[in-house]
N, C-alpha and C positions, 0 to 999 in steps of 0.2 A: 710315360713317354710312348709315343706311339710305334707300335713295333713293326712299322711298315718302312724304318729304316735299317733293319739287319732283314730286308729281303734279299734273294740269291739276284747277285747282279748283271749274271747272263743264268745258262740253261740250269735247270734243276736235274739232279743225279739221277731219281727218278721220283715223281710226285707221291705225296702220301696218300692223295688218291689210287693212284696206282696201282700201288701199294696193298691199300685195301682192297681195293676190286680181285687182285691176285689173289687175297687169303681166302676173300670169300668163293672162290671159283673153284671147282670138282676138284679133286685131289690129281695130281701128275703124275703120271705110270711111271714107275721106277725104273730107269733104264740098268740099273743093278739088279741083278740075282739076288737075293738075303733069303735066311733063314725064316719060316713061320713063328718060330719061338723067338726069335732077336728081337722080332715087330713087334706081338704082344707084349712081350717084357715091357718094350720102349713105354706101348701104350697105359701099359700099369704102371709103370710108374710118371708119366705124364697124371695119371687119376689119383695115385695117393701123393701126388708132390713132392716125390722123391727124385731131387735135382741129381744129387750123387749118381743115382743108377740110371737114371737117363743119361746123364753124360756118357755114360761108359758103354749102352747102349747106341748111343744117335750117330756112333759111325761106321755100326754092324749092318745099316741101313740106309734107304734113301724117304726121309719124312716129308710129307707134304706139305705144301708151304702151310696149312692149318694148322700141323703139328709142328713146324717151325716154330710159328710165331707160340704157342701154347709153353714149347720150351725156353723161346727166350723171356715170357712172361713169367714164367717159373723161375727161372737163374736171376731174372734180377728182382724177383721178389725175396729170393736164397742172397741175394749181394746186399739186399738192404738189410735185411737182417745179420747176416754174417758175410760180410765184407772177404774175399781174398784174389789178389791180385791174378793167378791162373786163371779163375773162373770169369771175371772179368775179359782177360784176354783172350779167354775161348769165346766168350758169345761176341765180341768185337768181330773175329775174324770169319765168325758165321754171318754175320747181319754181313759184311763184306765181300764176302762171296757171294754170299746169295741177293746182293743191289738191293737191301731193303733200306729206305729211308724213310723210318717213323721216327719222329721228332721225340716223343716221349720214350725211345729205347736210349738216344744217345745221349740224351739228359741224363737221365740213370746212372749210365756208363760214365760218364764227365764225375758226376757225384761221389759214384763209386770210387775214384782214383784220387779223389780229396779227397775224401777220408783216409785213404789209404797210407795217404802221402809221397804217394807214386808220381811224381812231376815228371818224368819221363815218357811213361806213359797215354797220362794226360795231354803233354803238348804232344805227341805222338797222334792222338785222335783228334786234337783241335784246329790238325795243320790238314788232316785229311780231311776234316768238315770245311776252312777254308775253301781246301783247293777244290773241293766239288760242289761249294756256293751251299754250303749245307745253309738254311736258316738259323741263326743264330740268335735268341731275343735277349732281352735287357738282363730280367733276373738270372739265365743261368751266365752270361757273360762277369757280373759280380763276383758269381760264385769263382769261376773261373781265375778274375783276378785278383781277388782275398788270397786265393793259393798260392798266385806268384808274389803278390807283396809278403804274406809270412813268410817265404822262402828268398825273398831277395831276388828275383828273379826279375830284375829290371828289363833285359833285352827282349824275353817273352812278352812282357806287357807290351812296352813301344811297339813289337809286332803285332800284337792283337789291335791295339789302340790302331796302328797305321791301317789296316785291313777295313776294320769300322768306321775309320774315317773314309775311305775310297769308297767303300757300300754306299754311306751316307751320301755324299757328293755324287756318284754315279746316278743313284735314283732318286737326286733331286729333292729330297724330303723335304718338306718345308719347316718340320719341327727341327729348333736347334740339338744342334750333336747335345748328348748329356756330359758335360765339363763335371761332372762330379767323377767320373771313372779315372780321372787325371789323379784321382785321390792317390787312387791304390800304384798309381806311379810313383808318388812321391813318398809313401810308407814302402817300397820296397827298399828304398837308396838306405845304406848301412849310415851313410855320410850326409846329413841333412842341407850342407853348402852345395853336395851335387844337385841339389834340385832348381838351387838358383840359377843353372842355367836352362828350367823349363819358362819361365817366365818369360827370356830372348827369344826361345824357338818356338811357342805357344802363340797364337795369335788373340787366343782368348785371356783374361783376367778376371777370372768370374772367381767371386768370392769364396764359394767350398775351396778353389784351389791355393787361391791365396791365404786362408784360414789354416787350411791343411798344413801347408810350408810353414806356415805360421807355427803351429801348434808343434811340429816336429824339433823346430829349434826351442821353444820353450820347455817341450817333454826331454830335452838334455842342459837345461838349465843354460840357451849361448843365450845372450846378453846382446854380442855382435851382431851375432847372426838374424833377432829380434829387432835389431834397429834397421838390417838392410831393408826390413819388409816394411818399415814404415810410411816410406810414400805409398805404399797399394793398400794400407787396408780401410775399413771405411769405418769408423769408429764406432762400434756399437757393443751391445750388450757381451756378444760372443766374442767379441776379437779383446774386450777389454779383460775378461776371464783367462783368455788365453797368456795372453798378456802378465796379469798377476800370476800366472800359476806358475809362470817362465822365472818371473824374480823370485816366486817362493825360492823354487828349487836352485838359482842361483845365488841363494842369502843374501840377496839386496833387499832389503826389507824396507828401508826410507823409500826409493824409488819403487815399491808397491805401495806402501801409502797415499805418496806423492799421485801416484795411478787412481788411485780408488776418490783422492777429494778430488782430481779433476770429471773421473766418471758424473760426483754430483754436481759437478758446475755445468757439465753441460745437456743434466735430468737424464742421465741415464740410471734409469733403479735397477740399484744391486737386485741380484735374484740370491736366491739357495745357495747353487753355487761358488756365486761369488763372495759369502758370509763365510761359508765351508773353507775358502783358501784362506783368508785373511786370517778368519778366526785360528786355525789349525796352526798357520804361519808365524802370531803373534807369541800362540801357547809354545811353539819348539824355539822360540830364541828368545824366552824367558822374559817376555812383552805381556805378561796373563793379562794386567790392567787393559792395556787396549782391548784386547779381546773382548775382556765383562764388558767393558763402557759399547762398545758393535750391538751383542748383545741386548745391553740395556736400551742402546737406540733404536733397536729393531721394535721391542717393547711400546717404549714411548712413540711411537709411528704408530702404532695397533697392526705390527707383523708380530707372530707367534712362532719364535726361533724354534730349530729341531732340539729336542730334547737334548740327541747326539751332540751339536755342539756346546751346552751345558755343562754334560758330562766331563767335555776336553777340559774346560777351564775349572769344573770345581777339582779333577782330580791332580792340575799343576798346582793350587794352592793348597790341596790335601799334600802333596808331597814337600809344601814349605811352610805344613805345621799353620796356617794360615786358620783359625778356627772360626774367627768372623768374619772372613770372606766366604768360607766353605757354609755356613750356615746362610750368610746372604744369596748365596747361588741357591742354594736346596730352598729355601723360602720364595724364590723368581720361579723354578721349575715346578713349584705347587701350584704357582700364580697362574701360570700357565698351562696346564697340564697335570698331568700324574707323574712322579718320578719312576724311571723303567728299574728294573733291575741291577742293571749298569750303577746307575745313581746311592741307592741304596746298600749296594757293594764296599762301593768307595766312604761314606758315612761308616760303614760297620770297621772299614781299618783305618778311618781317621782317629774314633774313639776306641777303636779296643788298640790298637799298637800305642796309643797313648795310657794304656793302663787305667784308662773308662770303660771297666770290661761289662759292667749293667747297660751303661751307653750302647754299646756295640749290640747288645743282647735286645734291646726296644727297634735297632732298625733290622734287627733281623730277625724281627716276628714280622715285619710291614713285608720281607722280599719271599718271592717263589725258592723254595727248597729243591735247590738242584746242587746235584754234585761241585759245581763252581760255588755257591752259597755258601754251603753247609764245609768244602774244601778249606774256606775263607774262615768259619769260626772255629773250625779246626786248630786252624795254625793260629789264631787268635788266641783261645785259651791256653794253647800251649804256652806261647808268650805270656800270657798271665798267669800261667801254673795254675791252672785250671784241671787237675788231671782228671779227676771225674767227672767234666763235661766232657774233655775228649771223648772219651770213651761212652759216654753218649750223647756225641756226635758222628760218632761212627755208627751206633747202633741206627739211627735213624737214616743214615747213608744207606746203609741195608735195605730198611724199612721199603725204601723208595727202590729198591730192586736197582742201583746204582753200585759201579766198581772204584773202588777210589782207587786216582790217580796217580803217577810216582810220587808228585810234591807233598800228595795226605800219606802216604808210605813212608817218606823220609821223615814227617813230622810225627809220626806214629812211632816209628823204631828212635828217634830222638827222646819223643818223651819217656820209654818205655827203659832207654839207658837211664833216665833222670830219676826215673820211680824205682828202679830195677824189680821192674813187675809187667811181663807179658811182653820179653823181649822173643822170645822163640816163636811165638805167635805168630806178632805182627810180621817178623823176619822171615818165617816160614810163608806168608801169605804176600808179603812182597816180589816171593821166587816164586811162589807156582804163577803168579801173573806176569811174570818176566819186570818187576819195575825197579831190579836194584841195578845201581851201578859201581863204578871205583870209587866213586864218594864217597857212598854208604861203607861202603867194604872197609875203603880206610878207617871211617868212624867207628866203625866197628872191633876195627883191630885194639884200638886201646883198650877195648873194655875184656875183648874175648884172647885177644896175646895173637902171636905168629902162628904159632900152628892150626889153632881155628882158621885163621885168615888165608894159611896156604890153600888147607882141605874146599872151604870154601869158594874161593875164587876161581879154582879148577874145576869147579863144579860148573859153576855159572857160566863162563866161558864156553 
C-alpha cells in the first residue's frame, strides 16, 4: 500500500529533515553550569555503551543535540535488547522536549511498549503522534493494532481506524483504504455477534473482513452465527475451510460432509487444509473409515497426503485393535513416502501391547532412538515381562546421553517391585530428578509399609 496515505494532514511537528540538519550542526553552548567531570563521564559512557551510566549522567548536564541523538540511539538499542518500561518513558520524554521527530525513534518506542504490554503507555504515545500529525505508515500501524485486538481493546482500534480513515480522505489518496486492518477490529470483540454490527456501519464488504467475522464464529464453534454471514461470503476455497472448521468444532459432522461434496460440485479442490479438518474431524468422532477412504482418494487423484494425517488414522484403528487396517495404512504411507517416527511408534505399541513383543522389536530397529522411542519399549517390555531388556533399555537411554522421563521412572520402579531387584536404585534416581509423585509414593507404600512412606513423602515435599 502506498504509504502516502498516513501522510501528516496539515503541518508537520517539525520535519526529519530538520531534524537532521540540527544533529549535524556545531554543538549548542550550554546555557547551564556542569561540572568537567559530569561531561566526560557522560561522554564515556556514550563510547563504551553504557546506557545505565549515561542515564544517570545526561542530567548533570546540557548534551548537544549530537550527543542527544547518540543517547537515544543507545537506549533504544538498550530497549531492544532489554526492554523496561522507565527507560522507555525516559527517552519518550526527552525526544519530547527536545521536538525531535525521527520516524525510526518512535517506531522503536511504539515496539517497545508491545512487547512490554504497557497499553497505557502505548495509546499514550499514539494519541501524541496523532495530535501532532506524526506519520504514521502501514507496518508499524499493524503492529500497533495486533496489541489492541490481543487485549480487547476495541474503542482504541475504532479510534486509530477513524483517524486513518480522515488522513486517508483528507489527502485524497487514490489507493483504497487497506480493509484488512478492519481484521484486527474484529479479533479484539470478546463476543463475535458484536462484530455484526460492523458490517451496518462499514461501507466496505471486502472479503479479509467478511472471512475474519467469518472465521471468528466458526473459531467458537456458532453454527448461527456462520449462517448469518452467509449471504456475504463468496464461496471459495477459504471461506469453505472456514466453514468446515466451524462444524468440526460444533460436532456437526453430516453438515461438514454435506459442505465438503458440495465444494466438489462446484470444482473447488480441497487443499491440505481442508483434508487436515475433515480427516482430524472424521478420526475424533469415531468416522476412521471416512477418513482412510479421503485419504485413499487423495492417492487415487495422484495427490500425496501428509504423512501427518496417516498417522491420525492408523493410530485410531491401532487403539481398536484393528490389525489389517493398521497394516493397510503402514503399506499406503510406504507407497507414499517413508513412514516418520510417529508411524513406527504407534506399530511398535500395536504389537508389543498385543504381546508380539519380536514384532514390536523389528519396528524398533526401523525408528530413530530417542528417549520417546526407546521410553516406548520400555514400557513395552515391561508389559511383556521383559525384565532384562528393560534394563537394557535403560542402559542405551544412557548411552544416547538422554534423562528418562517420569513415565520410564514409574515403569522402572514398577518393574523393579515385580522382580524385587533394584528398587533403591531406580527410586533413588527418580528423587534426585524430582520425577516421583503421590502415585508412585502410594505404590510404594504396599511394598515398603507406613513408615517408609511417612519418612518419604516429607522428604519430597
Amino acid at each position: 500500500m502506498n504509504a502516502r496515505i498516513f501522510r501528516a494532514i496539515s503541518r508537520r511537528y517539525i520535519s526529519v529533515k530538520k531534524t537532521r540538519e540540527a544533529l549535524a550542526a556545531p554543538p549548542v553552548k550550554p546555557k547551564e553550569i556542569y561540572k568537567k567531570n559530569d561531561k566526560e563521564l557522560f561522554q564515556k559512557a556514550l563510547l563504551e555503551r553504557n546506557f545505565a551510566l549515561a542515564r544517570n549522567e545526561i542530567s548533570n548536564i546540557k548534551p548537544t543535540f549530537y550527543e542527544l541523538d547518540k543517547f537515544i540511539q543507545l537506549g533504544l538499542t538498550d530497549i531492544r535488547n532489554n526492554p523496561k518500561s522507565e527507560n522507555l518513558r525516559f527517552i519518550e520524554a526527552l525526544i519530547k522536549e527536545n521536538e525531535i521527530v525521527e520516524l525510526e525513534y518512535f517506531y522503536k518506542l511504539l515496539i517497545g511498549y508491545t512487547k512490554l504490554q504497557d497499553t497505557m503507555h502505548l495509546q499514550s504515545l499514539v494519541n501524541f503522534m496523532m495530535e501532532k500529525d506524526i506519520l504514521l505508515q502501514e507496518g508499524i500501524v499493524e503492529v500497533i493494532l495486533k496489541h489492541y485486538a490481543d487485549n480487547h481493546q476495541t474503542e482504541m482500534i475504532q479510534e486509530l481506524l477513524d483517524y486513518l480513515r480522515q488522513v486517508h480522505k483528507t489527502t485524497g489518496d487514490r489507493e483504497p483504504f487497506p480493509d484488512h486492518f478492519y481484521k484486527y477490529l474484529v479479533q479484539s470483540e470478546k463476543n463475535p455477534f458484536n462484530n455484526l454490527s460492523l458490517l451496518s456501519k462499514l461501507k466496505t464488504k471486502s472479503p479479509i473482513l467478511i472471512n475474519q467475522i467469518l472465521r471468528e464464529f466458526a473459531n467458537h464453534g456458532s453454527v448461527a452465527g456462520m449462517k448469518t454471514m452467509m449471504p456475504f461470503i463468496q464461496k471459495d476455497q477459504e471461506t469453505f475451510n472456514i466453514l468446515l472448521h466451524g462444524y468440526k468444532n460444533a460436532k456437526q459432522y453430516e453438515k461438514a460432509l454435506s459442505l465438503h461434496m458440495e465444494m466438489i460440485e462446484l470444482g473447488i479442490t480441497p487443499n491440505h487444509q481442508t483434508m487436515s479438518i475433515l480427516i482430524d474431524m472424521y478420526c475424533k468422532s469415531g468416522q476412521v473409515d471416512r477418513a482412510f477412504n479421503i485419504i485413499k482418494e487423495m492417492v487415487s487423484n495422484g495427490e500425496e497426503p501428509l504423512v501427518i494425517y496417516c498417522n491420525s488414522v492408523l493410530d485410531v484403528y491401532r487403539k481398536h485393535r484393528q490389525f489389517d487396517k493398521c497394516q493397510e495404512v503402514f503399506e499406503l504411507i510406504k507407497l507414499i513416502g517413508e513412514p516418520d517416527s510417529t508411524t513406527l511408534n504407534i506399530m511398535m505399541c500395536l504389537y508389543g501391547f498385543d504381546k508380539q513383543y519380536e514384532k514390536a522389536i523389528e519396528y524398533f530397529g526401523q525408528v530413530k532412538q530417542d528417549k520417546f522411542n526407546i521410553g516406548t519399549m520400555i514400557a513395552i517390555a515391561l508389559y511383556n515381562e521383559k525384565y532384562h531388556d528393560v534394563d537394557e533399555y535403560y542402559k542405551l537411554l544412557k548411552k544416547h546421553g538422554m534423562l528418562p522421563n517420569s513415565k520410564i521412572i514409574h515403569s522402572m520402579i514398577q518393574k523393579s517391585i515385580q522382580t524385587n531387584d533394584g528398587f533403591d536404585f531406580y527410586f533413588q534416581l527418580g528423587k534426585d530428578l524430582g520425577l516421583l509423585d503421590s502415585k508412585i509414593l502410594n505404590l510404594m507404600k504396599q511394598v515398603k509399609g507406613q513408615e517408609w512412606y511417612d519418612k518419604e513423602s516429607k522428604l519430597i515435599e
